[in-house]
N, C-alpha and C positions, 0 to 999 in steps of 0.2 A: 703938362705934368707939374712944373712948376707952380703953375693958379692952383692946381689943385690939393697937392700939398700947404701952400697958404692957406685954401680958403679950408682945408681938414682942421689944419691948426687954430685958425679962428674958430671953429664951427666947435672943437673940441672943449677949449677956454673959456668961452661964453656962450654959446646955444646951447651945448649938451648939457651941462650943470644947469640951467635954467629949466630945460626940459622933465629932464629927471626929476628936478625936486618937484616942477609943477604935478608932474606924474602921481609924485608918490601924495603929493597932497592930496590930490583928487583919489585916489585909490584910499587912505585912510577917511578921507569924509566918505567916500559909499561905502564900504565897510563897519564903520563906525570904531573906523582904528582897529579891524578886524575879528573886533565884538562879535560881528553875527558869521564868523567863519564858523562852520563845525566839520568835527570826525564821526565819521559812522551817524548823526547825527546828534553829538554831544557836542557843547561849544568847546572848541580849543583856545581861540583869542592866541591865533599866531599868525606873523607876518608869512602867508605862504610860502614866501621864494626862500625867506629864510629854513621854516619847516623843510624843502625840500633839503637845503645845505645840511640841515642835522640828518637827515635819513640818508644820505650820501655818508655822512661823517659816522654813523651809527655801522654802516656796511660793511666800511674802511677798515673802523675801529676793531669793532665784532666784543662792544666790553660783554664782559659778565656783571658789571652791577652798575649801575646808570644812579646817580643821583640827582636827585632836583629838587630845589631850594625854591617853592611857589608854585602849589597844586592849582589855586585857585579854582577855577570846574571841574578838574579831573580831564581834558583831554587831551591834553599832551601826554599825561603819563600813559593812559591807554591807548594813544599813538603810538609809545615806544615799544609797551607791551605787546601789541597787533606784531610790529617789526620784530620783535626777540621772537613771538611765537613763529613766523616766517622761518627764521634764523634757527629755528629749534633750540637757542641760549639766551643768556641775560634776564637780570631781574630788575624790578625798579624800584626804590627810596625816593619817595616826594615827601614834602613836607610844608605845611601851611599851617598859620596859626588858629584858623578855624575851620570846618569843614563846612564846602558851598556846593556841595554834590551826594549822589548815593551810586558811584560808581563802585566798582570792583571788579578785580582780574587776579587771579592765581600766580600772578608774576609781580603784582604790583603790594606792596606794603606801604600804607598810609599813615603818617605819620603829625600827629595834632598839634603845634607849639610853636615857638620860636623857631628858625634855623640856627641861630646863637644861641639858646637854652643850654646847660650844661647837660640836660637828660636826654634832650634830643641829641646834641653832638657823639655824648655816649654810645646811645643805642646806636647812632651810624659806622660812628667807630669798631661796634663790632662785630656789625656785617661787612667792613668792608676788610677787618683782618681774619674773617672767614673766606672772606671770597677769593677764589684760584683764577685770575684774570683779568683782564684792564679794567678799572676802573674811571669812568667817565662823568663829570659835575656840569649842570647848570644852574647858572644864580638867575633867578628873576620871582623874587618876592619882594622886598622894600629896596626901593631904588635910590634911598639915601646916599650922599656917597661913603658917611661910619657906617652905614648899615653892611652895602659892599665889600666894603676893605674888610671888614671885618667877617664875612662872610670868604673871603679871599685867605685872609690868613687861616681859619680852620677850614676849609674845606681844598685849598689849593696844594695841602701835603696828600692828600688822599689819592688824589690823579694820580694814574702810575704815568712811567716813563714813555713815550709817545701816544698819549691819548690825550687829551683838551680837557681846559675849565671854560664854558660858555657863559662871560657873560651878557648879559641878555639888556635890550633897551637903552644904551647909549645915544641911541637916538633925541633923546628928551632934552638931551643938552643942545641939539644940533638943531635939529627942524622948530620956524620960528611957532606952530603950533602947540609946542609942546612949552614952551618958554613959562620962565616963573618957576619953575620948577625947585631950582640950586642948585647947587653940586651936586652931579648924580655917580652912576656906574661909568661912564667916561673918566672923569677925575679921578677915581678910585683905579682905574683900570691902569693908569699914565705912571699914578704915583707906584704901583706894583710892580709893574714892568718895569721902573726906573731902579726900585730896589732888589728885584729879583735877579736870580743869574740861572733858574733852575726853568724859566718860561719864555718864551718867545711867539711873539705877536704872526701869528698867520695870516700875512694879507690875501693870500686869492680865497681864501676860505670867507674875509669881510666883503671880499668886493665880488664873490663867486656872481649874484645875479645885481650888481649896482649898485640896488638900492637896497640896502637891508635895515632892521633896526637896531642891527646889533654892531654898531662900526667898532672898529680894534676889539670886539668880542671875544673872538676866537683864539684860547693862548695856547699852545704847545706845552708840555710839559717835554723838557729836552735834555735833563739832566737830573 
């Protein structure tokens, strides 16, 4: 029992973090960093394991208005949409600076512009002091890290009190494929948490299947 507690320890420290990353590499190169993933047959371009942690988290939550900061093709939103319809509640707020889709759903409202715009932040502001129930954010449109934070400070009052701001793609800072990048949503994620007292970092929710791309992602709103 003894070896084998060593040799778990060892195998923990250095084979398993080897493995994993090799994993995920090999998983993003046949994917195409999960480019050619789709919903229903629309492309989503989401890390799956992560996708399932949101539709857990979406369950959990149960919001009435779901925001998201980066439509890009449209399938994530009509992922959520699919799940609200399920749910028989919740609507969705995306929003991207240009439209790369001809999607549509009666729950979903699409949104053209900046996430930082002042007309944009408006019009979300006031669906979200319309809405009767949790409100839930994810960021993943420019992965700057001003882009973030600031994306973090308007949108991270909106969360209500136990529902998440997700953000999204931390990864970029971490795995050496993504490198070059600079300061992304990691950095932006560290310095918020370090100033906030109203959010708190959910680790089993990052580490829920491993490998995710959204490491320290997932914040609580807890005050």
């Amino acid at each position: 029992m003894k070896l084998n507690a060593i040799t778990m320890k060892i195998y923990r420290r250095t084979i398993a973090p080897f493995v994993r990353r090799m994993f995920f590499r090999d998983i993003i190169a046949r994917t195409s960093n999960f480019g050619t993933v789709k919903w229903l047959g629309n492309p989503i371009w989401q890390n799956v394991l992560d996708l399932w942690t949101i539709q857990e988290t979406i369950a959990e939550v149960r919001p009435s208005l779901l925001i998201e900061c980066g439509t890009n093709r449209g399938g994530s939103s009509l992922f959520y949409a699919h799940l609200f319809d399920l749910m028989g509640k919740g609507e969705v707020v995306t929003i991207d600076i240009e439209k790369l889709h001809n999607l549509s759903h009666p729950r979903v409202t699409y949104l053209i512009g900046s996430s930082a715009a002042p007309e944009i932040v408006n019009e979300v502001k006031k669906r979200v002091k319309t809405t009767n129930g949790p409100v839930f954010v994810i960021l993943d449109s420019d992965h700057s890290e001003a882009h973030v934070a600031k994306e973090l400070e308007i949108y991270s009052p909106m969360v209500t009190v136990g529902s998440f701001c997700l953000v999204q793609d931390g990864i970029t800072e971490i795995l050496p494929d993504f490198a070059g990048g600079g300061p992304g949503p990691l950095t932006a994620i560290k310095k918020f948490l370090t100033a906030s007292k109203q959010f708190q970092l959910d680790s089993e929710r990052c580490e829920r299947f491993v490998i995710s791309h959204h490491p320290k992602g997932w914040l609580r709103r807890v005050a």
